[in-house]
C-alpha positions in Angstrom: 161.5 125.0 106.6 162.2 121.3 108.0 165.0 120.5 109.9 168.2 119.2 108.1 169.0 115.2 109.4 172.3 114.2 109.1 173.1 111.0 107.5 173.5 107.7 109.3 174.6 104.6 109.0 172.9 101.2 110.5 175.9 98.6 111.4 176.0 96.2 114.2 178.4 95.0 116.8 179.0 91.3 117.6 180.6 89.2 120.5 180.4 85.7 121.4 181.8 83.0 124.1 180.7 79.8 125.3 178.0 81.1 127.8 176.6 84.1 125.7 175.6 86.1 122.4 175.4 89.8 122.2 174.3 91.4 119.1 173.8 95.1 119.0 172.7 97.6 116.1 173.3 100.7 116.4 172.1 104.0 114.0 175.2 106.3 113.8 176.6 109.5 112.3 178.2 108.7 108.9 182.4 109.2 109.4 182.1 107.4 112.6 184.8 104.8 113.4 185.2 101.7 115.5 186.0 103.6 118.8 182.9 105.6 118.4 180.6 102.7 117.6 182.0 101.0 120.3 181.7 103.8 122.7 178.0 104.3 122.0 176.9 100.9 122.7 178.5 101.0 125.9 179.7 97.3 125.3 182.4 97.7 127.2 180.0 98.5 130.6 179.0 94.6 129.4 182.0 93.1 128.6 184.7 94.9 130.6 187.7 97.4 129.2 190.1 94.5 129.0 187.3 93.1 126.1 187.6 95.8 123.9 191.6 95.9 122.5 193.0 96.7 119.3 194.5 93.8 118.1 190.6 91.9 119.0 188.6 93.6 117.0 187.0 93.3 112.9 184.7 94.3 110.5 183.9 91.1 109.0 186.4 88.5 109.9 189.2 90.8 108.9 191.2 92.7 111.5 190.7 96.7 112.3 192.4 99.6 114.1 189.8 101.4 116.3 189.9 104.9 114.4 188.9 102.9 111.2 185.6 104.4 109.6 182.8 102.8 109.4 180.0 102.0 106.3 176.4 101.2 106.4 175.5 97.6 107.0 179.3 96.8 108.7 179.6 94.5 111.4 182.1 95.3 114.1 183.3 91.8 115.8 184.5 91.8 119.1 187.3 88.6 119.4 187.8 86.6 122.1 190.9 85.9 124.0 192.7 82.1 122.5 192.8 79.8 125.6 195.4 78.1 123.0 197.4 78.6 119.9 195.2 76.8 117.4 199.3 75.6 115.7 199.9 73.8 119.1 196.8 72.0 119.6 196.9 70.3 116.2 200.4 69.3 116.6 199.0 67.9 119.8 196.0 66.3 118.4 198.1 64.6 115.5 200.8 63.4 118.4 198.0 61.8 120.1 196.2 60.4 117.3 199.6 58.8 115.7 199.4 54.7 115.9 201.7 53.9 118.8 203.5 50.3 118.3 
């Protein structure tokens, strides 16, 4: 009799900064969440713990807790840090730009 295989699910994990890309796909168990994906591509061996926060992660540009669960074909994004609010620096580009007399 052949061996049951449990279902999976192909989704992918994404980070990017100035210096670097990393794209990683990954085959899981279907039910896994964020937390697991992330804990099976060891990502956080590449990026460091501090990377890999709540409030910095998504599935497709839109903002998820780590035990959310995951479908075939998602793509978890890993977000980087603002060096600025992106608010401030317009005011400041529009104060700078404004005709001076």
């Amino acid at each position: 009799m052949p061996e049951k295989m449990s279902a999976t699910i192909r989704i992918e994990i994404a980070y990017a900064d100035p210096q670097r890309q990393i794209l990683r796909t990954l085959e899981i168990s279907l039910g896994s969440t964020v937390a697991d994906a992330l804990g099976m591509s060891g990502i956080a061996n590449t990026l460091g713990e501090a990377a890999i926060s709540a409030h910095r992660i998504g599935i497709f540009s839109q903002p998820v807790e780590l035990d959310a669960p995951l479908r075939d074909g998602d793509r978890i994004e890993i977000y980087r840090e603002l060096r600025a609010d992106p608010k401030e620096s317009r005011r400041r580009r529009v104060r700078d730009s404004a005709i001076k007399p």
